[in-house]
HTML snippet that shows the backbone in 3Dmol.js (N, CA, C, O; Angstrom):
<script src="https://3Dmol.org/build/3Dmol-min.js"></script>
<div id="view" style="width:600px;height:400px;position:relative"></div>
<script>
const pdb = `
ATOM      1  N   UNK A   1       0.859  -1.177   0.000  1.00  0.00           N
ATOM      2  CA  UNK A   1       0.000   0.000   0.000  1.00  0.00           C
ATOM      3  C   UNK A   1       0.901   1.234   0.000  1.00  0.00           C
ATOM      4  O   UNK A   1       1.827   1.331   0.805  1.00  0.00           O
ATOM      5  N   UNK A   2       0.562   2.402  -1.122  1.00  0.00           N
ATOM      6  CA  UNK A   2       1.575   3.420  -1.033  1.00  0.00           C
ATOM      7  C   UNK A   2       0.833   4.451  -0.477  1.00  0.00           C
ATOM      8  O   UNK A   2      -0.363   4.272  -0.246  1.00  0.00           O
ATOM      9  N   UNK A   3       1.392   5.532  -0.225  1.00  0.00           N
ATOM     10  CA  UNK A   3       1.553   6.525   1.301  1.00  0.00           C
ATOM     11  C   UNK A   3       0.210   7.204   1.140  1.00  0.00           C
ATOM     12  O   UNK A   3      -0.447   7.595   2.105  1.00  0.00           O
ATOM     13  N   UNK A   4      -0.361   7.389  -0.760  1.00  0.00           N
ATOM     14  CA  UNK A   4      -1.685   7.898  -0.659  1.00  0.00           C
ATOM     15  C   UNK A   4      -2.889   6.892  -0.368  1.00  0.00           C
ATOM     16  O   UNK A   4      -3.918   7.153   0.256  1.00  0.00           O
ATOM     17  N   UNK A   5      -2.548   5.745  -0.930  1.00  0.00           N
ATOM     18  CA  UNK A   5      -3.351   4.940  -0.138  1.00  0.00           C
ATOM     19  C   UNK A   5      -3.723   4.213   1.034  1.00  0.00           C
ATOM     20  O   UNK A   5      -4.690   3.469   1.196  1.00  0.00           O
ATOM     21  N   UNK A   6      -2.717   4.572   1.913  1.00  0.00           N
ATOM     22  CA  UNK A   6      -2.777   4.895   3.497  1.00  0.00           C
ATOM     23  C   UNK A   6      -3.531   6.108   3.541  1.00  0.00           C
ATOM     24  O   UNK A   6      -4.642   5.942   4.045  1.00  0.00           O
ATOM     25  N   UNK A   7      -3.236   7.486   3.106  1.00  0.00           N
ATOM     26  CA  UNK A   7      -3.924   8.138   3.809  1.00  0.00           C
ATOM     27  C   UNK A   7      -5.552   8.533   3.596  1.00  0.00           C
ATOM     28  O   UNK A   7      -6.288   9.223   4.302  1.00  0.00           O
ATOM     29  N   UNK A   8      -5.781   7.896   2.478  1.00  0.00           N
ATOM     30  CA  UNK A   8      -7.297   7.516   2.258  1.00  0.00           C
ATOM     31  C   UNK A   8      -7.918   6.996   2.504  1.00  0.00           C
ATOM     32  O   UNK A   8      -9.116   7.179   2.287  1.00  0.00           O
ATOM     33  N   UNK A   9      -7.138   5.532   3.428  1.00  0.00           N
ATOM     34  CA  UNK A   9      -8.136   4.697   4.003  1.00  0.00           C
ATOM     35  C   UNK A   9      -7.572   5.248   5.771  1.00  0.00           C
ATOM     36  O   UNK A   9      -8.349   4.675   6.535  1.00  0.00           O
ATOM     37  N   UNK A  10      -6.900   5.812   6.325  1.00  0.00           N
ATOM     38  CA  UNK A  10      -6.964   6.655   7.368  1.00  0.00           C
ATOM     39  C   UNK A  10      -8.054   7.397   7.485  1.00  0.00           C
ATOM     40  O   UNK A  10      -8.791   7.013   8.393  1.00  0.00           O
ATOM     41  N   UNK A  11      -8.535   8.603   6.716  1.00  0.00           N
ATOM     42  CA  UNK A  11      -9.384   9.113   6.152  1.00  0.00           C
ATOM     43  C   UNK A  11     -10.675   8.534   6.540  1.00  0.00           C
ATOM     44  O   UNK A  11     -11.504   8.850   7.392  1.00  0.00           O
ATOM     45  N   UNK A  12     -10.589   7.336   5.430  1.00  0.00           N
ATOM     46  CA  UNK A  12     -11.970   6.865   5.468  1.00  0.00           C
ATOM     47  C   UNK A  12     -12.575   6.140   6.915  1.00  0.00           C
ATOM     48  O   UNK A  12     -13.713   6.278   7.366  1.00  0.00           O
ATOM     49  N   UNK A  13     -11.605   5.438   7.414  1.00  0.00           N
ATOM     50  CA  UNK A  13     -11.673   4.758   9.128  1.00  0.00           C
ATOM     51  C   UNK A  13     -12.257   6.507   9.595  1.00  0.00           C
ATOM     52  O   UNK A  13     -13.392   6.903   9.860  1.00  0.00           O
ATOM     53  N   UNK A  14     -11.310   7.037   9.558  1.00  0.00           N
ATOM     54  CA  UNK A  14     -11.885   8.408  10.732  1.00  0.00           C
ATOM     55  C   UNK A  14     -13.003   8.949  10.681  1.00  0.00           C
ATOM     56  O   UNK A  14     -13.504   9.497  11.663  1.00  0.00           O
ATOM     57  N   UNK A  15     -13.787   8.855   9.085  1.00  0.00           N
ATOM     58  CA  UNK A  15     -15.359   9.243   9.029  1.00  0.00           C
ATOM     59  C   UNK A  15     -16.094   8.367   9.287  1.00  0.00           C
ATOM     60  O   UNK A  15     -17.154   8.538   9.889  1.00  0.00           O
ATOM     61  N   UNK A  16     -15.525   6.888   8.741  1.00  0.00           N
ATOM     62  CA  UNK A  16     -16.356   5.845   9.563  1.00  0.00           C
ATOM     63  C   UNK A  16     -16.640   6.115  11.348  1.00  0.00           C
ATOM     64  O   UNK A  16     -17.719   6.270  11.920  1.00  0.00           O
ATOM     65  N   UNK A  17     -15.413   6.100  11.857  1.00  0.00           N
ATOM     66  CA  UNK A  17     -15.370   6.455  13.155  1.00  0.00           C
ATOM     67  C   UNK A  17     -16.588   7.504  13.666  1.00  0.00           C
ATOM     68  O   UNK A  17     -17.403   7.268  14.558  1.00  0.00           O
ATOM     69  N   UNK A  18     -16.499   8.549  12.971  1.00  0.00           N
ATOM     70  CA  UNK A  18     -17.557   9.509  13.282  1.00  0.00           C
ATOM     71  C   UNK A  18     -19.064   9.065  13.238  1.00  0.00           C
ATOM     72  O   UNK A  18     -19.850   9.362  14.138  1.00  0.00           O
ATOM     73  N   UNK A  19     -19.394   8.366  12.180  1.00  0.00           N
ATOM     74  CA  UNK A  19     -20.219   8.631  11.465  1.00  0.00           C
ATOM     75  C   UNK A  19     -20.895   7.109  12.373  1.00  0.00           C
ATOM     76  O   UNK A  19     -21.970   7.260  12.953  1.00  0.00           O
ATOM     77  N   UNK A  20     -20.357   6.035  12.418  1.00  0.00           N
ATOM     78  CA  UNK A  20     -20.775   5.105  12.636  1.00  0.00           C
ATOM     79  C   UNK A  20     -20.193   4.155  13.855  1.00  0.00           C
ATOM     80  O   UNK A  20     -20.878   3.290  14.400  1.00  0.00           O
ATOM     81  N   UNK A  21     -18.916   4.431  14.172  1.00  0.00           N
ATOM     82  CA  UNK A  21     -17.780   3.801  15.203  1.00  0.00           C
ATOM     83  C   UNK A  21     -17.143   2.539  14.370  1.00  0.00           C
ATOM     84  O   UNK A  21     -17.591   2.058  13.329  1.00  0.00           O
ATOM     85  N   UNK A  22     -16.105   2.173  15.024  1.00  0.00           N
ATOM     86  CA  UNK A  22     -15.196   1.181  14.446  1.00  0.00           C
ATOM     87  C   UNK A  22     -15.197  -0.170  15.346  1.00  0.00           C
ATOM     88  O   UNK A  22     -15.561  -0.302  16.515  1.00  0.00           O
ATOM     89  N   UNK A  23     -14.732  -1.033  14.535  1.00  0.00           N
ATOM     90  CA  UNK A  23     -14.655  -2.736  15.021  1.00  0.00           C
ATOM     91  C   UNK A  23     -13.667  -2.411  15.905  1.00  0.00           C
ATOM     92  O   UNK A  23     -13.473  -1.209  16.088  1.00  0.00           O
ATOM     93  N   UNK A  24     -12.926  -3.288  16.561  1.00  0.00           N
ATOM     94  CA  UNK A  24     -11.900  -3.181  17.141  1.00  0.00           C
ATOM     95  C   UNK A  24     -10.773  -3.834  16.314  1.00  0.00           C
ATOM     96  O   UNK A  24      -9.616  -3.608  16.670  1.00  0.00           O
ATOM     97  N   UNK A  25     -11.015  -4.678  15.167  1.00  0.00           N
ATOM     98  CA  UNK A  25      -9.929  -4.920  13.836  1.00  0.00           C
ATOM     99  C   UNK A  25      -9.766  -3.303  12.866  1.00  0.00           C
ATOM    100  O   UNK A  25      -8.825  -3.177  12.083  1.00  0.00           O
ATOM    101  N   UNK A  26     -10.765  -2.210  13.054  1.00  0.00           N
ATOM    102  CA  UNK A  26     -10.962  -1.378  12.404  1.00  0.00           C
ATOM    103  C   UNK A  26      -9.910  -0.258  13.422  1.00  0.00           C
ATOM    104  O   UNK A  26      -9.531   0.774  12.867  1.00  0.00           O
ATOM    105  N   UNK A  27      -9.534  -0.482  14.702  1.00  0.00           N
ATOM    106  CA  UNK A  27      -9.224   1.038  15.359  1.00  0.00           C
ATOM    107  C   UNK A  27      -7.620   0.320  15.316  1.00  0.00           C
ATOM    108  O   UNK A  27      -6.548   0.921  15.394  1.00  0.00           O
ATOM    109  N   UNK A  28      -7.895  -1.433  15.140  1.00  0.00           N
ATOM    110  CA  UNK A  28      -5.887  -1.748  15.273  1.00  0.00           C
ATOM    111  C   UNK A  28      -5.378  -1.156  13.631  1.00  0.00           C
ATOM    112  O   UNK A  28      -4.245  -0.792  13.317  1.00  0.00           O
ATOM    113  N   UNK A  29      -6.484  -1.199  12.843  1.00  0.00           N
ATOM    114  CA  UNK A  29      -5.768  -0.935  11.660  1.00  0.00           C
ATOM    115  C   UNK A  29      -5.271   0.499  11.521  1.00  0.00           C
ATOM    116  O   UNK A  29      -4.264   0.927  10.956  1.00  0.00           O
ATOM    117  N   UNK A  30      -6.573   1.345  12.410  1.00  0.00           N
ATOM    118  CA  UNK A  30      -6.528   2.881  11.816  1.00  0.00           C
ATOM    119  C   UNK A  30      -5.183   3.371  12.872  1.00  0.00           C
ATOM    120  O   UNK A  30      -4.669   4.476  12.698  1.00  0.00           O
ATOM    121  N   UNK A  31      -4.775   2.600  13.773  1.00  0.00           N
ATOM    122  CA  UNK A  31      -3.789   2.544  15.047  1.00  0.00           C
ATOM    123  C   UNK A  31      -2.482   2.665  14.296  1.00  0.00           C
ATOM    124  O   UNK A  31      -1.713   3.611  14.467  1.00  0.00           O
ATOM    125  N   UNK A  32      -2.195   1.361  13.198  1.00  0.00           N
ATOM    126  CA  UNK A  32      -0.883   1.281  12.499  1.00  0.00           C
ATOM    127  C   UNK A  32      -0.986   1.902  11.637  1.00  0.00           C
ATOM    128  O   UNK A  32      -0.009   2.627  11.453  1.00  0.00           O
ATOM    129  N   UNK A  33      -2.225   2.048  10.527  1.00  0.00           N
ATOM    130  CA  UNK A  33      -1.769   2.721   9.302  1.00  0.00           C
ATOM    131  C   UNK A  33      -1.187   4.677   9.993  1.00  0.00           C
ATOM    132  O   UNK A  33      -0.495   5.442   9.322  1.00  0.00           O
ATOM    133  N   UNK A  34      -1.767   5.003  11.484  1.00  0.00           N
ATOM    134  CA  UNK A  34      -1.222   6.264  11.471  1.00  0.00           C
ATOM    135  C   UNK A  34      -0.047   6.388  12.257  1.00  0.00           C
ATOM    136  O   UNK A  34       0.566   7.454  12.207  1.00  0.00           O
ATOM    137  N   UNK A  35       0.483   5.186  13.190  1.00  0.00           N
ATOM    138  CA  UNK A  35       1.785   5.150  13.351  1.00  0.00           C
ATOM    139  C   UNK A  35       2.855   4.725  11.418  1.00  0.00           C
ATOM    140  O   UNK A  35       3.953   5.257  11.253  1.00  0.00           O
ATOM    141  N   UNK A  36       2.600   4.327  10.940  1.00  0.00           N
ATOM    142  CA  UNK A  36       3.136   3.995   9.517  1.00  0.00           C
ATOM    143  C   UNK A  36       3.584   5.634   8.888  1.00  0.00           C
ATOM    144  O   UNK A  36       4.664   5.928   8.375  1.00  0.00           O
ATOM    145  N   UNK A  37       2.471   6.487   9.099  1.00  0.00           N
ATOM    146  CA  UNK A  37       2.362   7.648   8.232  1.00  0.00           C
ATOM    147  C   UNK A  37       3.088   8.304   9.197  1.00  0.00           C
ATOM    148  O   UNK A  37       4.179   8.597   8.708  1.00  0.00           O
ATOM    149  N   UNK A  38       2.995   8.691  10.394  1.00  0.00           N
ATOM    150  CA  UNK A  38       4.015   9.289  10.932  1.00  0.00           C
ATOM    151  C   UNK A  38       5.792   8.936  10.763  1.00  0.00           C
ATOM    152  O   UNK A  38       6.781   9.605  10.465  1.00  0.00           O
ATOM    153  N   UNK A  39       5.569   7.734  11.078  1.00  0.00           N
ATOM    154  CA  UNK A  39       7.169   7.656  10.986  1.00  0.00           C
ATOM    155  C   UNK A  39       7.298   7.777   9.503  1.00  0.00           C
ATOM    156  O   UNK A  39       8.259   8.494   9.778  1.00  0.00           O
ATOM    157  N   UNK A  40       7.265   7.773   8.250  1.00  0.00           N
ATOM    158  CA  UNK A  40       7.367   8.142   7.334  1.00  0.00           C
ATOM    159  C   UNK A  40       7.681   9.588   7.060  1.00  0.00           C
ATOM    160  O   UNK A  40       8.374   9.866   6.082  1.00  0.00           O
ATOM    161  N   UNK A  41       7.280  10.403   7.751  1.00  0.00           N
ATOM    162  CA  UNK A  41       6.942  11.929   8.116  1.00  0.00           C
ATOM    163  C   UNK A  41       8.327  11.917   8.427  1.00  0.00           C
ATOM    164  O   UNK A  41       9.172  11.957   7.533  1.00  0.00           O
ATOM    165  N   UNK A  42       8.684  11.854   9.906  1.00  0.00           N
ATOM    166  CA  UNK A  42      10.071  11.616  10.362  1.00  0.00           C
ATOM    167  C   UNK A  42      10.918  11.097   9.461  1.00  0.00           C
ATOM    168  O   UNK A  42      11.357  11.975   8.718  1.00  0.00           O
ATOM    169  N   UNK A  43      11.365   9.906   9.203  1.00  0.00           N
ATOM    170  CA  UNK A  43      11.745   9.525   8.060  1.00  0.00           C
ATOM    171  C   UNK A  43      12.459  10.768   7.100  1.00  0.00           C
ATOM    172  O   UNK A  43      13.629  11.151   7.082  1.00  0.00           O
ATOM    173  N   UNK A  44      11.067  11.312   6.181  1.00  0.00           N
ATOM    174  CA  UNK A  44      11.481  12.115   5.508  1.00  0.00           C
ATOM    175  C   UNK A  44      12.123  13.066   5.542  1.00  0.00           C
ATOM    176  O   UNK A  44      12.866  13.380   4.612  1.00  0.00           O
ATOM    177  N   UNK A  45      11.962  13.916   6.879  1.00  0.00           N
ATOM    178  CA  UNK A  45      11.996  15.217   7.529  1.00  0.00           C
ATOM    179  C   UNK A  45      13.749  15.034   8.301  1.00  0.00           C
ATOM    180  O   UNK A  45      14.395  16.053   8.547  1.00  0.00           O
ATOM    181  N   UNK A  46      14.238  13.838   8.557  1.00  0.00           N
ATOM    182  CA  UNK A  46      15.671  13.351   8.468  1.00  0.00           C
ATOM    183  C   UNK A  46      16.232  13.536   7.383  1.00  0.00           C
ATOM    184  O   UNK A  46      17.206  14.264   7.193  1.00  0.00           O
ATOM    185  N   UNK A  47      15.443  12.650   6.298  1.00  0.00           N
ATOM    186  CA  UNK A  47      16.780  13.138   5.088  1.00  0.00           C
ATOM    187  C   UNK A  47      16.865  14.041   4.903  1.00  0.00           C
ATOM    188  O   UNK A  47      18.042  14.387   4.800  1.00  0.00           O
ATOM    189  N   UNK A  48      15.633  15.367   4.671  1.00  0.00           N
ATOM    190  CA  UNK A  48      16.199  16.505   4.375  1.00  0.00           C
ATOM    191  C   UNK A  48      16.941  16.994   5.018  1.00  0.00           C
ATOM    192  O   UNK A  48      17.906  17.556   4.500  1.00  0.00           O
ATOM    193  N   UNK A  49      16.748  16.961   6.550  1.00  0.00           N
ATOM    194  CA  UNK A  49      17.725  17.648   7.318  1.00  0.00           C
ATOM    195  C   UNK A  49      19.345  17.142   7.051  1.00  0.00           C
ATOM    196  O   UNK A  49      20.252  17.964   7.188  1.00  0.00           O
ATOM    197  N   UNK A  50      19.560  16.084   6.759  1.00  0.00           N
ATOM    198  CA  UNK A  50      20.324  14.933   6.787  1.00  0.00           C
ATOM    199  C   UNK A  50      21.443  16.089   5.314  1.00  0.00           C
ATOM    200  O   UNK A  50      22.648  16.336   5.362  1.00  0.00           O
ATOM    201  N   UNK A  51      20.517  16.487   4.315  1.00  0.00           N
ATOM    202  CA  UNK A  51      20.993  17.129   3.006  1.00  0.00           C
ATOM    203  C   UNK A  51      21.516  18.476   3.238  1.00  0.00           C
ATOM    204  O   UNK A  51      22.629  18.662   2.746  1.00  0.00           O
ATOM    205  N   UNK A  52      20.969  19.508   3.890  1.00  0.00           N
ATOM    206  CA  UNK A  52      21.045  20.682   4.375  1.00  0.00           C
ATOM    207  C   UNK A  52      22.654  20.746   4.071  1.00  0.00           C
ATOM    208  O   UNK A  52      23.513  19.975   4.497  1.00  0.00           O
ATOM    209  N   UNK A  53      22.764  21.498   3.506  1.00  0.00           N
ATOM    210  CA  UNK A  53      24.159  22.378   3.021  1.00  0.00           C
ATOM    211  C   UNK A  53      24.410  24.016   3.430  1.00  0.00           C
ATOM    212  O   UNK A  53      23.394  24.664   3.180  1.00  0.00           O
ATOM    213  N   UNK A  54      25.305  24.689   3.891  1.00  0.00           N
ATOM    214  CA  UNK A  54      25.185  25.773   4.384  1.00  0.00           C
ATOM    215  C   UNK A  54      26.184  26.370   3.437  1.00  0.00           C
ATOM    216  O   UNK A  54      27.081  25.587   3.123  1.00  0.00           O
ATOM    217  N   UNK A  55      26.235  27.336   3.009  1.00  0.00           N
ATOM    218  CA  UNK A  55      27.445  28.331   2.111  1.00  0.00           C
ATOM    219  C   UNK A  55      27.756  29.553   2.782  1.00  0.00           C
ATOM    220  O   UNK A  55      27.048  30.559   2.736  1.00  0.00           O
ATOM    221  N   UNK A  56      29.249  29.400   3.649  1.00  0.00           N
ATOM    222  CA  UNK A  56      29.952  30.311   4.068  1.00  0.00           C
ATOM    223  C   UNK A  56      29.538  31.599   3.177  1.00  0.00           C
ATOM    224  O   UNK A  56      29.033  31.549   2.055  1.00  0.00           O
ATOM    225  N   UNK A  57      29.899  32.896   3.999  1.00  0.00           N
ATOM    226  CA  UNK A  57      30.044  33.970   2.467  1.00  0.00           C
ATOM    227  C   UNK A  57      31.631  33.921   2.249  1.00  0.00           C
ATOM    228  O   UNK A  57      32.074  34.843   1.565  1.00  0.00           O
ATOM    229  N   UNK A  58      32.586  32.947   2.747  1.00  0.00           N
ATOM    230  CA  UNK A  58      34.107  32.989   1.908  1.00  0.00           C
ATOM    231  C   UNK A  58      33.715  32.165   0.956  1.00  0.00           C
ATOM    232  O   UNK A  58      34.673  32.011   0.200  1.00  0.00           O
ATOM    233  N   UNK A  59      32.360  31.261   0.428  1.00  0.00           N
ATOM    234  CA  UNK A  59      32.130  30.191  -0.241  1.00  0.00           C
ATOM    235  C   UNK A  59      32.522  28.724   0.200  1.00  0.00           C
ATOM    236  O   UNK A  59      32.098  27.677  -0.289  1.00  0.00           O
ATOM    237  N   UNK A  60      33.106  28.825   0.868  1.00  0.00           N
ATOM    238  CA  UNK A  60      32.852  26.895   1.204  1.00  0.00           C
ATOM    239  C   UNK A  60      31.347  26.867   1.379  1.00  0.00           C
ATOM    240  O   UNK A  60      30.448  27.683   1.581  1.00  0.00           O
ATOM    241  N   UNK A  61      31.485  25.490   1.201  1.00  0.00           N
ATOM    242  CA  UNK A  61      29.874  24.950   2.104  1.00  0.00           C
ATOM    243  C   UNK A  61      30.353  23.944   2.781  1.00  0.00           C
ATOM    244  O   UNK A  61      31.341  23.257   2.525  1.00  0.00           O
ATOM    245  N   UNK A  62      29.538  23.871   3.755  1.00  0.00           N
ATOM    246  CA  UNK A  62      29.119  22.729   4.934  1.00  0.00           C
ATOM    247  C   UNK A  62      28.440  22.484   5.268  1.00  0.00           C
ATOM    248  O   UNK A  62      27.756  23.355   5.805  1.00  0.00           O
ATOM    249  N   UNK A  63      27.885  20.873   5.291  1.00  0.00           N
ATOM    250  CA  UNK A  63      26.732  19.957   5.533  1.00  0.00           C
ATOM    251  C   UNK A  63      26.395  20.602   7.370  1.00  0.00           C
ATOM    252  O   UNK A  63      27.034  20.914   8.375  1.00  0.00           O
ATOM    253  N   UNK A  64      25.113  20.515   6.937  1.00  0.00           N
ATOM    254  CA  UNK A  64      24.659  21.082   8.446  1.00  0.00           C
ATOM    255  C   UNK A  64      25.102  20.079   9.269  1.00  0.00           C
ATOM    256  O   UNK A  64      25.311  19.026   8.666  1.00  0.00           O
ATOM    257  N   UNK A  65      25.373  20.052  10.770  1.00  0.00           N
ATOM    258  CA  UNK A  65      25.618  18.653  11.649  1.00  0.00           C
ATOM    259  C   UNK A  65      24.034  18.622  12.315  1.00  0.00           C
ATOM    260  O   UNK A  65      23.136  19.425  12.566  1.00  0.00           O
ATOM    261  N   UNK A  66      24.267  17.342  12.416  1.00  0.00           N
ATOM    262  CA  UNK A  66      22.930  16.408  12.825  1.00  0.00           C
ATOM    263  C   UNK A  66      22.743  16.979  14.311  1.00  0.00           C
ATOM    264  O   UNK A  66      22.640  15.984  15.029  1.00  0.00           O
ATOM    265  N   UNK A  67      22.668  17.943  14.960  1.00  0.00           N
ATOM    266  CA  UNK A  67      22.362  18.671  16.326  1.00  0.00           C
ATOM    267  C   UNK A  67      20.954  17.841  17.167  1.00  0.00           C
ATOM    268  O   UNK A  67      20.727  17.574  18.347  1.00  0.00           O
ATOM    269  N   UNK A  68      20.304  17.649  16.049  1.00  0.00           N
ATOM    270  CA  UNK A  68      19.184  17.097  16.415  1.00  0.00           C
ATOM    271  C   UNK A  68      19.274  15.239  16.811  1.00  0.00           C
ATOM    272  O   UNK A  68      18.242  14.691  17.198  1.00  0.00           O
ATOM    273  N   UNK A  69      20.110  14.712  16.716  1.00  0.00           N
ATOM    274  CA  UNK A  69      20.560  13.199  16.943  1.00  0.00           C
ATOM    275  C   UNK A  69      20.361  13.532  18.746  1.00  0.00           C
ATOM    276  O   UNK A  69      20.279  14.655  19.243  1.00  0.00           O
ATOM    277  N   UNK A  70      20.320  12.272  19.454  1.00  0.00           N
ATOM    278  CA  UNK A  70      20.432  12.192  20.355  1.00  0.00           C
ATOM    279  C   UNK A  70      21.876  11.511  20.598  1.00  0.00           C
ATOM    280  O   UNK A  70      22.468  10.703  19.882  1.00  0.00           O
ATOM    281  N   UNK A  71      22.222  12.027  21.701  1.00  0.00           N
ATOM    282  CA  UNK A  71      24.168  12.020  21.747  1.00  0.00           C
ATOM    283  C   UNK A  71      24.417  10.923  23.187  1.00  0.00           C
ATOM    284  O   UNK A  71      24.186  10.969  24.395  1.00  0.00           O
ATOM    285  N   UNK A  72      24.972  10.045  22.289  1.00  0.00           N
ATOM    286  CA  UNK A  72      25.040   8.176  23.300  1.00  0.00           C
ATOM    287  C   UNK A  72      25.907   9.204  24.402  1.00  0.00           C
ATOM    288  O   UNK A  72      26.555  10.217  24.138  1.00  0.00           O
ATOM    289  N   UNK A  73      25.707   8.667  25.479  1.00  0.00           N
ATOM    290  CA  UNK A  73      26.664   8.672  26.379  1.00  0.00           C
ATOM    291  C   UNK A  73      27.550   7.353  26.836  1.00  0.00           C
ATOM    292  O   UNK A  73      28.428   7.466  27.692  1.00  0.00           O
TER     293      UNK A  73
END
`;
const viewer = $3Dmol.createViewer("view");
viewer.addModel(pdb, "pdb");
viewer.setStyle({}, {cartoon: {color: "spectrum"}});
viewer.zoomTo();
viewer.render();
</script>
């Protein structure tokens, strides 16, 4: 299933939900398909950060550092 067709049947569970309520096979599904779409979100929102290039004004550039990582001790 690709990411728009997750979020259409997300969608559709949530008006069901409204409109009528859900099975309890219906709230595990609407449970993962919106943990799925989130981390995808994240996911994405890493690589870009991950790409981020900065340009000195002497002209170098440098890859932004990952600030946002959590730092092992």
């Amino acid at each position: 299933m690709n990411m728009d067709e997750r979020i259409k049947r997300i969608n559709a569970l949530y008006h069901k939900s409204q409109n009528e309520g859900l099975t309890d096979e219906e709230k595990l599904e609407q449970s993962i398909l919106r943990q799925e779409y989130v981390d995808s979100i994240k996911r994405n929102m890493k690589a870009q950060l991950d790409n981020i290039e900065i340009e000195r004004p002497d002209g170098t550039i440098e890859k932004l550092k990952p600030s946002y990582k959590k730092k092992k001790e």
